[in-house]
VOKENU-925616 format. One record per residue (C-alpha): residue number from 1; x, y negated, z; residue in one letter. Coordinates in steps of 0.001 Angstrom, whole numbers. Layout:
N
<r NUM, <X, Y, Z>, 'A'>
...
END
This chain:
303
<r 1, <79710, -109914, 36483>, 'X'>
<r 2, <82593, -109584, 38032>, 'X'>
<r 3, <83529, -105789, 36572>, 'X'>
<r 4, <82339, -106957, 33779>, 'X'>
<r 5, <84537, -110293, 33434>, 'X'>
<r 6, <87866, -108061, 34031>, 'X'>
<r 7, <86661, -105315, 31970>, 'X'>
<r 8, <86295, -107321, 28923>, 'X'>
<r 9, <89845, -107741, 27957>, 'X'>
<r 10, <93784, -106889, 29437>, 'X'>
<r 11, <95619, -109554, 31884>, 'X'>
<r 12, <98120, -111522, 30309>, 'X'>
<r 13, <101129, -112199, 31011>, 'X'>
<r 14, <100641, -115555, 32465>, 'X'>
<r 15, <97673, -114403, 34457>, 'X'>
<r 16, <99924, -111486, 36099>, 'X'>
<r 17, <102348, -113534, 39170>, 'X'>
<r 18, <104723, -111239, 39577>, 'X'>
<r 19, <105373, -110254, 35893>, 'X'>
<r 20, <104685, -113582, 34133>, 'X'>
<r 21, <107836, -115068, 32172>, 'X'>
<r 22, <110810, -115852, 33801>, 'X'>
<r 23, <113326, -118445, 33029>, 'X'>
<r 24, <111358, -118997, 29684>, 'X'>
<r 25, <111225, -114995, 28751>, 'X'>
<r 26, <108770, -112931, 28456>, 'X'>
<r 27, <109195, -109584, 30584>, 'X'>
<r 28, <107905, -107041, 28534>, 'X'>
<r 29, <105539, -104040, 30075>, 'X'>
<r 30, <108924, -101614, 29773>, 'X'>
<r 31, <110854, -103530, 31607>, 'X'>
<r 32, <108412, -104461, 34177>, 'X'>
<r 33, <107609, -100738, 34514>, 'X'>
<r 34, <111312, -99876, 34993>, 'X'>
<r 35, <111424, -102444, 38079>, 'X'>
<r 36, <108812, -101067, 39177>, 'X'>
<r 37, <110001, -97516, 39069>, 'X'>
<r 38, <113239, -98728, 40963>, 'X'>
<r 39, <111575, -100448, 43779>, 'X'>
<r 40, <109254, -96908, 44202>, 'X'>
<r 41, <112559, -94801, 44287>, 'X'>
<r 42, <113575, -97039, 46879>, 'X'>
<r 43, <110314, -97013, 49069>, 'X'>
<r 44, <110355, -92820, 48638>, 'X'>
<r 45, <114004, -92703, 49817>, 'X'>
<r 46, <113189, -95054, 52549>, 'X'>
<r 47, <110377, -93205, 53655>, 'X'>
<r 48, <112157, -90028, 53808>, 'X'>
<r 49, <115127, -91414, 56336>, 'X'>
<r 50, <114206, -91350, 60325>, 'X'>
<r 51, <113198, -94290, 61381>, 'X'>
<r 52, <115365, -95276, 64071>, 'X'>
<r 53, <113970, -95530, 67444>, 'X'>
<r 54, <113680, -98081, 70073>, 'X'>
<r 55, <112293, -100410, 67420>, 'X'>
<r 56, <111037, -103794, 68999>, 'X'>
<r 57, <108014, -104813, 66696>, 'X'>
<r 58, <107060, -107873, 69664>, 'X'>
<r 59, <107472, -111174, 68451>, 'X'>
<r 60, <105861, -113535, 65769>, 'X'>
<r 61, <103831, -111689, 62649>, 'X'>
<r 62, <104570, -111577, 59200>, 'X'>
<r 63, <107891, -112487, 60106>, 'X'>
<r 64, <108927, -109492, 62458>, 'X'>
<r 65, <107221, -107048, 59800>, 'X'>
<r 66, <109422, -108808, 56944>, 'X'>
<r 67, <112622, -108552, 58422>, 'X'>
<r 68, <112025, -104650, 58992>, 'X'>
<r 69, <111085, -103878, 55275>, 'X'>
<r 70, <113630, -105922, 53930>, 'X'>
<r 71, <116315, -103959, 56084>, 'X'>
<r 72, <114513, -100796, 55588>, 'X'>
<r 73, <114214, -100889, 51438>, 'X'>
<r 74, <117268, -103203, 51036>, 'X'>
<r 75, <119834, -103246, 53857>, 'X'>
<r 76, <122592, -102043, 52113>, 'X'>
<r 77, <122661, -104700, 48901>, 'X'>
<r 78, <124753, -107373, 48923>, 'X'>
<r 79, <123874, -110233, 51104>, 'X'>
<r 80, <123473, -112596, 48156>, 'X'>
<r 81, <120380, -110159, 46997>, 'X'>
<r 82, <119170, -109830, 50399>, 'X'>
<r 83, <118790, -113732, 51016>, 'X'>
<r 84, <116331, -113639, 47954>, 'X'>
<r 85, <113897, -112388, 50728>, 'X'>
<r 86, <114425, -115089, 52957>, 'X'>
<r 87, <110795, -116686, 53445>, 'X'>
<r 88, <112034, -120042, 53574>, 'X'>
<r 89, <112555, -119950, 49797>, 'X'>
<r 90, <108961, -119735, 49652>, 'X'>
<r 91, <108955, -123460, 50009>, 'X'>
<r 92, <109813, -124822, 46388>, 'X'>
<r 93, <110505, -122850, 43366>, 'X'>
<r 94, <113572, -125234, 42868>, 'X'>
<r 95, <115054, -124291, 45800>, 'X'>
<r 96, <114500, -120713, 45042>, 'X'>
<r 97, <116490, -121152, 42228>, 'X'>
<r 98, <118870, -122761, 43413>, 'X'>
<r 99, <120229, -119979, 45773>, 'X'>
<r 100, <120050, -117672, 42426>, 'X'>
<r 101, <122308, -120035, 40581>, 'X'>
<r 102, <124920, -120023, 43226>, 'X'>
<r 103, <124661, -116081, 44074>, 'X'>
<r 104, <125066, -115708, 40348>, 'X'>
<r 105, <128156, -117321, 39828>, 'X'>
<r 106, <130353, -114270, 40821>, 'X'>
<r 107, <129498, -110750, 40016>, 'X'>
<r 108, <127888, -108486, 42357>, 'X'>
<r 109, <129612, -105027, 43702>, 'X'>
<r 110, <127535, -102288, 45318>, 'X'>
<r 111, <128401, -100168, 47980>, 'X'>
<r 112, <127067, -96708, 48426>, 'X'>
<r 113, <123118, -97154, 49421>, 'X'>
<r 114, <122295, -99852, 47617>, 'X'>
<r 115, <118977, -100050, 46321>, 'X'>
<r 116, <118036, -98972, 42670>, 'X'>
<r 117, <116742, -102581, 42216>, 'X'>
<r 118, <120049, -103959, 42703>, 'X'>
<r 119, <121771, -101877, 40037>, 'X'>
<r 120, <120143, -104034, 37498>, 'X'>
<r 121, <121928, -107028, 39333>, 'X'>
<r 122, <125079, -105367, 39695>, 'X'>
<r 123, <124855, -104601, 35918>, 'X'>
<r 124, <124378, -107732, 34348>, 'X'>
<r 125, <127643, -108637, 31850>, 'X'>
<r 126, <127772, -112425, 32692>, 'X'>
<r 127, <126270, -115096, 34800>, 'X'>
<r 128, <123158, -116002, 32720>, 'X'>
<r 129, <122139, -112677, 32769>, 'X'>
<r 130, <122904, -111822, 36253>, 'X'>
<r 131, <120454, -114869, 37282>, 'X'>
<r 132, <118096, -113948, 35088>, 'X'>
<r 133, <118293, -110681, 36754>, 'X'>
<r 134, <118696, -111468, 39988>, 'X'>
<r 135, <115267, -113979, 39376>, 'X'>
<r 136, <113766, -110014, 38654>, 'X'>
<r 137, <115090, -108583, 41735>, 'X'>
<r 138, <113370, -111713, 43946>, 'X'>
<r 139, <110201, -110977, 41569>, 'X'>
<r 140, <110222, -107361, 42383>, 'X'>
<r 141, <111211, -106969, 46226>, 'X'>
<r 142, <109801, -110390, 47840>, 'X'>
<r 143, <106168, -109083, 47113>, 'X'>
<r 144, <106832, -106031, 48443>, 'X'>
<r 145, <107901, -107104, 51781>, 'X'>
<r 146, <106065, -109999, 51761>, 'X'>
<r 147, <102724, -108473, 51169>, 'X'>
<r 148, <102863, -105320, 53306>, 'X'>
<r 149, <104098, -107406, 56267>, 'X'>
<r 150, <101204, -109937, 55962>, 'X'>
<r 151, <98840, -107061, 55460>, 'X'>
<r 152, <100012, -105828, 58942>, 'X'>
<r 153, <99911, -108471, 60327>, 'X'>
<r 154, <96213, -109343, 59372>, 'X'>
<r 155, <95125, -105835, 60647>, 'X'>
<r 156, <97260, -106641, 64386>, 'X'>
<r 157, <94868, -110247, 64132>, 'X'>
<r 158, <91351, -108361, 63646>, 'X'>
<r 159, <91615, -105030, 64738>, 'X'>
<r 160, <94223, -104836, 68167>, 'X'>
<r 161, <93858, -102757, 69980>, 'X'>
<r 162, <92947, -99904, 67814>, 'X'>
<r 163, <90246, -96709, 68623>, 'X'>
<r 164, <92843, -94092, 69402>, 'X'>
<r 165, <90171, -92147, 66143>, 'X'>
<r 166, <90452, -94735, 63365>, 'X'>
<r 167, <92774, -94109, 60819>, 'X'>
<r 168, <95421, -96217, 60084>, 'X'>
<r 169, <94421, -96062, 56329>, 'X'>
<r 170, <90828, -97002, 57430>, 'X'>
<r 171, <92326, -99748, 59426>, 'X'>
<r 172, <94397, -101161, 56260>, 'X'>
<r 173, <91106, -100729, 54169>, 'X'>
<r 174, <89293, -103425, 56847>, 'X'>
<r 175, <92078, -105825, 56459>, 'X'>
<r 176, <92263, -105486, 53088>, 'X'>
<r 177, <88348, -106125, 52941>, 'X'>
<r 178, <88070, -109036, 55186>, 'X'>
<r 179, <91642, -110692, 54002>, 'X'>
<r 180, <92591, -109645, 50834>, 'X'>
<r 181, <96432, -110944, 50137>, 'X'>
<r 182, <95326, -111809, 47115>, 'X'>
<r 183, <92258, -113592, 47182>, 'X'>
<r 184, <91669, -114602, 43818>, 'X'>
<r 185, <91924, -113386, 39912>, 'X'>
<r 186, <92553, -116187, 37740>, 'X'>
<r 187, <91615, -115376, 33850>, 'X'>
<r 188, <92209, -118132, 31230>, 'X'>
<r 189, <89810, -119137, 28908>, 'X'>
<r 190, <89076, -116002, 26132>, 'X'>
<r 191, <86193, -115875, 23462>, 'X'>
<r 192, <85214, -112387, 25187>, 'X'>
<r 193, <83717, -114589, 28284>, 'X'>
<r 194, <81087, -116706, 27102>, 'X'>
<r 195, <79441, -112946, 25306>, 'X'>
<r 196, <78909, -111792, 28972>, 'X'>
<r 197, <77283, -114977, 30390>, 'X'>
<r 198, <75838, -118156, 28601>, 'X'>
<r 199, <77088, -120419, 31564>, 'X'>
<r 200, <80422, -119654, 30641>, 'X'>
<r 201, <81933, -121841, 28026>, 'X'>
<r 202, <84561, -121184, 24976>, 'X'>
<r 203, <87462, -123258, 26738>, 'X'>
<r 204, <86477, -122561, 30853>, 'X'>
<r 205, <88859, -120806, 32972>, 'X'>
<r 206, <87555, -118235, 35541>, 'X'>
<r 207, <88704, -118087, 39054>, 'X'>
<r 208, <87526, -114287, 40730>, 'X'>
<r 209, <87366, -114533, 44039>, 'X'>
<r 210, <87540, -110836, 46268>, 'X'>
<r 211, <87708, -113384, 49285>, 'X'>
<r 212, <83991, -113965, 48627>, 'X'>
<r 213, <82688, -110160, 47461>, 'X'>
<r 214, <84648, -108576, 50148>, 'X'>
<r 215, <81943, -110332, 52524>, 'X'>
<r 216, <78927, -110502, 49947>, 'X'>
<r 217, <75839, -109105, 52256>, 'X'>
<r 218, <74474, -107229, 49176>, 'X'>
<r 219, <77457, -104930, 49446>, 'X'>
<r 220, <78714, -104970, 52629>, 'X'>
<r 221, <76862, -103997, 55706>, 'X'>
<r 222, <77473, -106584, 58153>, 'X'>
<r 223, <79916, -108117, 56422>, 'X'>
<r 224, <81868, -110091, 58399>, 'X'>
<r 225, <82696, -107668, 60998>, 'X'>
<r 226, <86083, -105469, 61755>, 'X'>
<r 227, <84522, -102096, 61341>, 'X'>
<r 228, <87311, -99907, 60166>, 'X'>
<r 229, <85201, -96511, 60631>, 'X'>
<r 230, <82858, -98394, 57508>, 'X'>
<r 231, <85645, -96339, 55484>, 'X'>
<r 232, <84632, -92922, 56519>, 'X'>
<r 233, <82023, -93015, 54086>, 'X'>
<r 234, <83177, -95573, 51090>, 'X'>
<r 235, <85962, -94678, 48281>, 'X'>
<r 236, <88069, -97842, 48330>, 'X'>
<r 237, <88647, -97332, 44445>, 'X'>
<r 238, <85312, -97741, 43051>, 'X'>
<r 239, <83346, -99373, 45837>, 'X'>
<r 240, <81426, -102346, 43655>, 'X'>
<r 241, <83254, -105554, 44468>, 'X'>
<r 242, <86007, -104413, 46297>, 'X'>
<r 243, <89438, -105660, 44337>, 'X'>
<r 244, <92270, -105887, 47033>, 'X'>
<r 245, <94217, -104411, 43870>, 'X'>
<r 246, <92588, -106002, 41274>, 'X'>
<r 247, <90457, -104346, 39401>, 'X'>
<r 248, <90194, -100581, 38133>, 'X'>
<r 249, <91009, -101528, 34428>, 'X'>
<r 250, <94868, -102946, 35722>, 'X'>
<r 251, <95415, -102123, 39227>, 'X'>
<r 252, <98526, -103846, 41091>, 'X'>
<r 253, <101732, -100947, 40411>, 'X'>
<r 254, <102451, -101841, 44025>, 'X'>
<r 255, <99761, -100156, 45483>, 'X'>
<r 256, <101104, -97041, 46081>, 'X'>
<r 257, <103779, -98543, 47705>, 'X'>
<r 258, <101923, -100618, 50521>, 'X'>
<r 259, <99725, -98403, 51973>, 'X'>
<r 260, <102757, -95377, 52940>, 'X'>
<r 261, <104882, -98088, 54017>, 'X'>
<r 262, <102023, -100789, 56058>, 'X'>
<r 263, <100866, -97254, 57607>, 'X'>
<r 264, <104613, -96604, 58872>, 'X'>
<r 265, <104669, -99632, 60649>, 'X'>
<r 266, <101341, -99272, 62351>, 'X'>
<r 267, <102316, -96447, 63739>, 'X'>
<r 268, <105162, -97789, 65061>, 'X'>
<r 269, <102919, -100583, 66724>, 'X'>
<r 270, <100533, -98147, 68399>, 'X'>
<r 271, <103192, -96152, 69629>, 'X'>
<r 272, <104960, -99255, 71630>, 'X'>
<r 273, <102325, -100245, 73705>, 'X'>
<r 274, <101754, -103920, 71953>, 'X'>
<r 275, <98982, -106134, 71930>, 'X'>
<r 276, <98087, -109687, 70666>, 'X'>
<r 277, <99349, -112423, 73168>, 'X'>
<r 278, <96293, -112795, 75266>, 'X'>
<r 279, <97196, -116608, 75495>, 'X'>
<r 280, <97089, -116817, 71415>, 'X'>
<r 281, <93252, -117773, 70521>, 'X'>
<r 282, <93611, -119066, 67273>, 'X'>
<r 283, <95459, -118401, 64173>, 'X'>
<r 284, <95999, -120068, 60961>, 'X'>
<r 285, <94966, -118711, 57418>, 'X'>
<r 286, <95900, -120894, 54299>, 'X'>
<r 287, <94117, -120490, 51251>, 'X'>
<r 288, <97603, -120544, 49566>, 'X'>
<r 289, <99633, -117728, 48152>, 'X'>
<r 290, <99191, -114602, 49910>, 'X'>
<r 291, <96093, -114670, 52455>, 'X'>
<r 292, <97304, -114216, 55630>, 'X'>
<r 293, <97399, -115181, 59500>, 'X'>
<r 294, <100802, -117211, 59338>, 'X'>
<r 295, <101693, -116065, 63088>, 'X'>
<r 296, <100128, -113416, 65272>, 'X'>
<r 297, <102780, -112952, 68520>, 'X'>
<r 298, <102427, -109584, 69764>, 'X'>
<r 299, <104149, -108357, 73476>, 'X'>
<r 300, <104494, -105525, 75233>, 'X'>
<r 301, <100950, -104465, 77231>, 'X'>
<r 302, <101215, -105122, 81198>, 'X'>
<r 303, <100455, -102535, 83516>, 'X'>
END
């Protein structure tokens, strides 16, 4: 029903987060693709640089993972760009905008390795156009950074320490399985919807929720488990009810972007000899925004 529910017609705009309209306009599928394109030149040029060593990755999860992308993918923009990543803006839209308005107010010079994403920015001929654009660049880079780090995060929570024989990529696909960032796939009511299924009415919304088929028994064996080898034998694009990117017919653009960089950084965690504080039992997951384990604190291994 599911497949069949996201099948029957495109995502609008409103039903998209990332693309739906800003400041009261629309962003068209052009421009959203060119953002996208910009952000991807910046993950492949990121990707391609040594990654510096002596990298301490110990301390408290998302927030140690989000600090590293941001300076990996945007270290050299201008401060007022970088603070759109800041987590505590996640708070209250209003406050969001509110840093905008004032980094707005004066234009914005690049120096050399700025990010592709922050030419649009710098480019912007006055100061309602510059917040509108820098409201983009937040729209672009925040889920970016704050998705891959959370996605990281979750696999440190249910998987560490890791088989020195399972696959990072395997490892991702668990996480992704048992907490999917984004849990559920709102679609407004549509006349297509009430065709599939009688129980669905002309003016009901529907609310997807991979949260609930990642761990449906009919399609998972033993569902609720961390099995990461599970992957050696399932294709993570068509397996039936598994829609950590949404769904074949419009698949997140991001995608190719988290796995290359998420991977990066668990290497860089199984290389450093880290492991879950053994005093840390519990951890949090709120059913809001992205789904993830607000703090995992990870030090160095003894002995």
């Amino acid at each position: 029903m599911s497949h069949r529910i996201l099948s029957a017609r495109p995502a609008t705009e409103s039903e998209r987060p990332t693309f739906k309209p800003l400041q009261g306009r629309s962003i068209v599928r052009a421009q959203a693709l060119q953002q996208m394109q910009a952000i991807g030149r910046d993950v492949r040029a990121a990707l391609k640089r040594p990654i510096r060593a002596n990298i301490d990755f110990s301390g408290p999860w998302p927030h140690v993972g989000h600090l590293f992308l941001r300076d990996m993918l945007l270290g050299e923009d201008p401060h007022r760009l970088r603070f759109l990543m800041n987590r505590i803006l996640e708070l209250t839209p209003m406050l969001t905008w509110a840093v905008i308005a004032m980094g707005a107010a004066r234009p914005l010079k690049l120096r050399e390795g700025a990010s592709s994403l922050a030419a649009f920015s710098a480019a912007a001929p006055n100061y309602d156009e510059r917040r509108y654009a820098m409201g983009l660049y937040r729209r672009t880079a925040a889920p970016i950074c704050f998705t891959i780090s959370t996605l990281v995060a979750n696999a440190l929570w249910l998987g560490l320490p890791f088989d020195d024989h399972t696959s990072n990529r395997n490892i991702l696909y668990e996480a992704l399985r048992l907490l999917p960032p984004s849990w559920n796939i709102l679609r407004n009511a549509s006349p297509e919807y009430p065709v599939l299924d009688d129980r669905i009415k002309a003016n009901d919304d529907i609310l997807l929720l991979p949260l609930l088929s990642h761990r449906d028994p009919g399609l998972w064996d033993d569902p609720n488990a961390f099995r990461p080898e599970r992957w050696d034998r399932l294709d993570p694009e068509d397996h039936l009810g598994y829609l950590p990117f949404g769904h074949v017919s419009e698949r997140c653009w991001g995608r190719h972007m988290v796995m290359p960089l998420a991977e990066a950084m668990l290497d860089i965690v199984r290389d450093s000899n880290l492991v879950v504080d053994p005093h840390q039992r519990k951890a949090h997951v709120r059913l809001t925004g992205l789904l993830g384990v607000s703090q995992v604190s990870l030090v160095r291994k003894r002995g």
